[in-house]
Backbone as CSV, one residue per row, in Angstrom:
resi,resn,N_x,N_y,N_z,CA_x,CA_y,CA_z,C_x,C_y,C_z
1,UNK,18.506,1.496,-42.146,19.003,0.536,-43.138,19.244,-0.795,-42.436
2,UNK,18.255,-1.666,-43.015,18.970,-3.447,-42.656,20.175,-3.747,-43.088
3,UNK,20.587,-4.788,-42.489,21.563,-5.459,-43.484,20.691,-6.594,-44.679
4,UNK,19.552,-6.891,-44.518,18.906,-7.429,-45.674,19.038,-6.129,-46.342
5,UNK,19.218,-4.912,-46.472,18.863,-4.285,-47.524,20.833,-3.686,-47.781
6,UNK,21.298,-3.596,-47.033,22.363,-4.012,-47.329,22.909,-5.413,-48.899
7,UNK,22.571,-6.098,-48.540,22.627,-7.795,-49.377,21.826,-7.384,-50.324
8,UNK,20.832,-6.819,-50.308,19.887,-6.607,-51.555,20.675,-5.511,-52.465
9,UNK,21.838,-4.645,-51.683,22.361,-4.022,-52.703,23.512,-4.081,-53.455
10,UNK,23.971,-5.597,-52.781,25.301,-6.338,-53.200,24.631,-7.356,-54.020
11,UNK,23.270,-7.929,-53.898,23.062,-8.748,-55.002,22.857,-7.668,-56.275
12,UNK,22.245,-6.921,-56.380,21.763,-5.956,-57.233,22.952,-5.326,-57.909
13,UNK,23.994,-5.513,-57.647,25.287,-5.182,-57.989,25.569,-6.037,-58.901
14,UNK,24.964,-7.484,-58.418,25.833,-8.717,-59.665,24.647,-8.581,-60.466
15,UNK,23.571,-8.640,-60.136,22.573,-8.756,-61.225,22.976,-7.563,-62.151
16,UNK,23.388,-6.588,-61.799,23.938,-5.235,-63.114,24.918,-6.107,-63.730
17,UNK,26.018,-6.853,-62.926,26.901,-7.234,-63.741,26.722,-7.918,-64.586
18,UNK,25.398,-9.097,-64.139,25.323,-10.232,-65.097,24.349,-9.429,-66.536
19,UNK,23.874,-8.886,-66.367,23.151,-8.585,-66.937,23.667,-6.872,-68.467
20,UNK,24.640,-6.089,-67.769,24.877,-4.816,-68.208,26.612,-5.074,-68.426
21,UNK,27.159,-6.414,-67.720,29.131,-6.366,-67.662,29.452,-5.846,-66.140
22,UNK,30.641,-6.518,-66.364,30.977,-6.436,-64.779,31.898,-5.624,-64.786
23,UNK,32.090,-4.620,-65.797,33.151,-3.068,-66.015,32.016,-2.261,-65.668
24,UNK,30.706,-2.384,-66.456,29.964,-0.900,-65.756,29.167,-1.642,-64.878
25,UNK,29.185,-2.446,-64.081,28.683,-2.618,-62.401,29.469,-1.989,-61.658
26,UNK,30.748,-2.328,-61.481,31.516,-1.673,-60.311,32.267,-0.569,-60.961
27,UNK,31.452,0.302,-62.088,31.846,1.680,-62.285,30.254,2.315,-61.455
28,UNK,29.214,1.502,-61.614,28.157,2.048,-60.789,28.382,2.272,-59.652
29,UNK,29.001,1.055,-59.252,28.436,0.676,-57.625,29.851,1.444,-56.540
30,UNK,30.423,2.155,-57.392,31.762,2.184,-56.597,31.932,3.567,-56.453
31,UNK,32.017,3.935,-55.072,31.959,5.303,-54.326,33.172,6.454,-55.651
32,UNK,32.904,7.399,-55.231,33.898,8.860,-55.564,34.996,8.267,-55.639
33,UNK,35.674,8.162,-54.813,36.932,7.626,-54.488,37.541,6.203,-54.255
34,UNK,36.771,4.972,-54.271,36.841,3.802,-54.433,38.417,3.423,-54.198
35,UNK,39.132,1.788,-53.513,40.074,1.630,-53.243,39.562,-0.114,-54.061
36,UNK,40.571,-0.157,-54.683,40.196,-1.639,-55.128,41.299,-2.945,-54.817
37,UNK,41.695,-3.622,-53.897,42.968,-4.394,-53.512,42.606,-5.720,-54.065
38,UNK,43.861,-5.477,-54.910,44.381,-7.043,-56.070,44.821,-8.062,-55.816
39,UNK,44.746,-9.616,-55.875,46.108,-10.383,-55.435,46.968,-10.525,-56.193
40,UNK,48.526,-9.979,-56.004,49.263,-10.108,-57.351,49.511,-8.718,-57.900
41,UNK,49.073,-7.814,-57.790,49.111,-6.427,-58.542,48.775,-5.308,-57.312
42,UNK,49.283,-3.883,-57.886,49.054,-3.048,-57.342,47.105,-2.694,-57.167
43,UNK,46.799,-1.905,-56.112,45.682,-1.821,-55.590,45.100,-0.469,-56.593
44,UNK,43.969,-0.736,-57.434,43.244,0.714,-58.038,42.838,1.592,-57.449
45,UNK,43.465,2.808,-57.086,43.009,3.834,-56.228,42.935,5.016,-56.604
46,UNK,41.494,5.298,-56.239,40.834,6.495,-56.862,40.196,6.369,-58.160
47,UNK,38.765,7.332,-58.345,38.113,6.738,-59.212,38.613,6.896,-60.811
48,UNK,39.617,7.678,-60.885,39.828,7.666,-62.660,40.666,6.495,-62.645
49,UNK,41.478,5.922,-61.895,42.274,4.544,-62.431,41.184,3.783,-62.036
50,UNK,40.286,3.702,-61.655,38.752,2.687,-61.563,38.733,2.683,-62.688
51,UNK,38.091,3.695,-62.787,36.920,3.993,-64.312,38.082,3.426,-65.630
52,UNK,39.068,3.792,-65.608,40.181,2.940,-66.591,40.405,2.130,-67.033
53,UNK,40.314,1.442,-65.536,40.721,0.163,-65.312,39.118,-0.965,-65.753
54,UNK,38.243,-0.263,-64.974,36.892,-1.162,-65.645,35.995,-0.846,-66.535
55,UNK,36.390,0.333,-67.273,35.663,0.541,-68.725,36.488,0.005,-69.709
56,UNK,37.487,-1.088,-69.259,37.936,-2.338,-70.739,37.826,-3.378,-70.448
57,UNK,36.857,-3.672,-69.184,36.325,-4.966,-68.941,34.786,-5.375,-69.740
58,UNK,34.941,-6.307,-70.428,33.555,-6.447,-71.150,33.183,-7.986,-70.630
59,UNK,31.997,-8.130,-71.073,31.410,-9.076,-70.220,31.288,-9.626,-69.094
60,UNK,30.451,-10.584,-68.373,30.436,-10.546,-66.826,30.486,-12.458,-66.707
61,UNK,32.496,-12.382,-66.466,32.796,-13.554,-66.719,32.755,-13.574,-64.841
62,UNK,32.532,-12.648,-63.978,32.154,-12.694,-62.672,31.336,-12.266,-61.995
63,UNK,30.682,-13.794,-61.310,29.150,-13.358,-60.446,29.751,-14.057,-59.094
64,UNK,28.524,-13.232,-58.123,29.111,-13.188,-56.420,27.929,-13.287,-56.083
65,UNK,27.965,-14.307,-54.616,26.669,-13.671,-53.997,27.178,-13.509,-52.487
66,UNK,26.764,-12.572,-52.003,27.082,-12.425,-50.338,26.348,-13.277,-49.226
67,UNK,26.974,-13.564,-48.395,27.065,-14.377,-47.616,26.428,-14.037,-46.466
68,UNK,27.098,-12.848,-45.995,27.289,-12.111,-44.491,27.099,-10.291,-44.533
69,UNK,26.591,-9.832,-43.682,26.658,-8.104,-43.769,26.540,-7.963,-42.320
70,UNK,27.280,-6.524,-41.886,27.107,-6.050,-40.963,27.084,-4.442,-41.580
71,UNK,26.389,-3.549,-40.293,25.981,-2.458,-40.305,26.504,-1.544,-39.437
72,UNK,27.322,-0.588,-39.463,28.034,-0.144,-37.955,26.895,0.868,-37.041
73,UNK,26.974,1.135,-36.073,25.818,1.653,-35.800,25.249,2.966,-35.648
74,UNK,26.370,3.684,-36.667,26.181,5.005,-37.210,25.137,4.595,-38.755
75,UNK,25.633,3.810,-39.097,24.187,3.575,-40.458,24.971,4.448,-41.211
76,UNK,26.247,4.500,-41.192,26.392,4.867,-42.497,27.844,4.177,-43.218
77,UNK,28.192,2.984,-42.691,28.965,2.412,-42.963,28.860,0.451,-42.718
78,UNK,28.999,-0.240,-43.794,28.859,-1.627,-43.995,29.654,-2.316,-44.770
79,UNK,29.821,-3.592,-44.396,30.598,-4.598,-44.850,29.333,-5.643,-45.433
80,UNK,29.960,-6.416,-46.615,29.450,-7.302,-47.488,30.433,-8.292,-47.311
81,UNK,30.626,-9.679,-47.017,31.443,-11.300,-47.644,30.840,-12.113,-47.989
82,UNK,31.168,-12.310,-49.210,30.906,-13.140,-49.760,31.767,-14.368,-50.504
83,UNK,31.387,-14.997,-51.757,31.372,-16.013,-52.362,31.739,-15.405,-54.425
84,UNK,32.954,-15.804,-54.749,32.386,-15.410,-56.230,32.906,-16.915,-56.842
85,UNK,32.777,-16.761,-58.378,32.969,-17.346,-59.162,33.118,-16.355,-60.996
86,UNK,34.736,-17.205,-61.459,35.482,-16.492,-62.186,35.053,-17.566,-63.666
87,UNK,34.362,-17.577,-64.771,34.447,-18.123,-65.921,34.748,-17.569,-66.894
88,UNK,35.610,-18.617,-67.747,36.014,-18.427,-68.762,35.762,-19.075,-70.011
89,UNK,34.994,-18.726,-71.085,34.410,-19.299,-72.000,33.673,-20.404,-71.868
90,UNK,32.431,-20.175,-70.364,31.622,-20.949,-69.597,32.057,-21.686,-68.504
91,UNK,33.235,-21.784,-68.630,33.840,-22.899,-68.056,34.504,-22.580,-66.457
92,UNK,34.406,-22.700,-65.588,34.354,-22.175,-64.014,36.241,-21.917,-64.190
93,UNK,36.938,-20.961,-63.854,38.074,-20.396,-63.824,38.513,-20.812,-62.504
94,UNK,38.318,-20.461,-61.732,38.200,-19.874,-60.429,37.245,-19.296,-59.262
95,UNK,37.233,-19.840,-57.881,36.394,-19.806,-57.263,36.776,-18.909,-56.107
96,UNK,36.323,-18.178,-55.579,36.897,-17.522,-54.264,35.723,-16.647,-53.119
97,UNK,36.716,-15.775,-52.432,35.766,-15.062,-51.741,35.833,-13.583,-51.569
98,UNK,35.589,-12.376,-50.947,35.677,-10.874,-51.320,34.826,-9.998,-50.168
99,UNK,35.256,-9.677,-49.988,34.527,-8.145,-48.800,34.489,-6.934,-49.366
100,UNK,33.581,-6.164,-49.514,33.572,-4.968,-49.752,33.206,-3.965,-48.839
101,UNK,33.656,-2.988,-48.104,32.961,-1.847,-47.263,32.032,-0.968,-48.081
102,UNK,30.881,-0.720,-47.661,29.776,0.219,-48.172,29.966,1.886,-47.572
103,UNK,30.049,2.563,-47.925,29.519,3.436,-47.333,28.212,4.539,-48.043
104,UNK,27.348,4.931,-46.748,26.063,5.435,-47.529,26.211,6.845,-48.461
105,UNK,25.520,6.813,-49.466,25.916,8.251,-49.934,24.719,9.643,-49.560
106,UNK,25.142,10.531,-49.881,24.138,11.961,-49.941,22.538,11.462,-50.034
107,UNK,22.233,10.227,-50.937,21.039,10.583,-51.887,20.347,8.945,-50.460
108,UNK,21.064,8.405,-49.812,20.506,6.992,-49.576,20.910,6.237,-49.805
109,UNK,22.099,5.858,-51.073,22.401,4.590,-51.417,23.871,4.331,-51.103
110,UNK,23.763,3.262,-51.148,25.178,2.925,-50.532,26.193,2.921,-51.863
111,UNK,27.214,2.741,-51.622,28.218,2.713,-52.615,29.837,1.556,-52.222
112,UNK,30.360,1.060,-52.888,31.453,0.360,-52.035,32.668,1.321,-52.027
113,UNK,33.055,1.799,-51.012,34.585,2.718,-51.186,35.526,1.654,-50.928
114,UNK,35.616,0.398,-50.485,36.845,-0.713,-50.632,36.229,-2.116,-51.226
115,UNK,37.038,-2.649,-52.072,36.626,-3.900,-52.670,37.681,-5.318,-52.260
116,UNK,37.678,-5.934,-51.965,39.160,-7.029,-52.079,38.426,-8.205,-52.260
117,UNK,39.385,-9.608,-52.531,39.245,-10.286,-52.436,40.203,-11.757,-53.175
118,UNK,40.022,-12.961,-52.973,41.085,-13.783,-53.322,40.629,-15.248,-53.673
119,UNK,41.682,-15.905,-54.163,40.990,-17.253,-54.738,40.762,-18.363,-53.430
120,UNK,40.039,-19.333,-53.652,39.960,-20.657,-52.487,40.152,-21.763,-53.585
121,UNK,41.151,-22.734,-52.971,40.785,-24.315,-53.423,39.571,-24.492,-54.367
122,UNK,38.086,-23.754,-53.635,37.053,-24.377,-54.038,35.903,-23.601,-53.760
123,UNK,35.134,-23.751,-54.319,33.821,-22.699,-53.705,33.642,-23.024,-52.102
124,UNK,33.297,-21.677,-51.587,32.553,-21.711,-50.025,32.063,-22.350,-49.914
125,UNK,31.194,-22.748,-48.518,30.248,-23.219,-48.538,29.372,-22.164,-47.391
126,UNK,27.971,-21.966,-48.266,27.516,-21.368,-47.166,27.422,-21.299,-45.719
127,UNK,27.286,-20.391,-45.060,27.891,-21.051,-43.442,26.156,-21.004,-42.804
């Protein structure tokens, strides 16, 4: 596994979102057991307060693109940072940034078992 193919599966994540809602993207993309850390609120842990928590999210008022990946060198564990952006009735909300850990599953594909992330002043800038 690259880390380009890594990034190809964190973009492919927003493209579900933009495209399917960003409640059933990261009900896809998010391991068995998933850890989700909030700013401001308690952290979603474990997948039925996931699945709870993002099957009453409708629409995909948030898109991300990653930045950076690394690969540990067992290949079966990765990090994603990136870049998002939060709108609200088109209109840019909020801008920030987010890491997620991957880890690979049974079948090949990766999955995120940790998500976080927080607001900036302003969008990133690519580095």
């Amino acid at each position: 596994m690259s880390v380009q193919q890594l990034i190809a599966t964190d973009k492919a994540f927003n493209d579900m979102a933009q495209k399917e809602g960003t409640g059933k993207a990261f009900i896809a993309y998010s391991a068995e057991d998933p850890v989700m850390i909030r700013p401001g609120s308690m952290p979603l842990l474990g997948r039925t307060a996931f699945v709870e928590s993002f099957s009453q999210v409708k629409g995909s008022a948030l898109s991300w693109e990653p930045l950076k990946a690394e690969i540990a060198a067992s290949q079966d564990l990765g990090y994603t940072f990136g870049r998002y952006t939060l709108r609200e009735d088109g209109a840019i909300k909020a801008h920030g940034v987010y890491v997620s850990i991957w880890k690979k599953q049974s079948d090949g594909s990766w999955k995120f078992v940790l998500d976080g992330g927080g607001t900036t002043p302003e969008q990133v800038a690519i580095p």
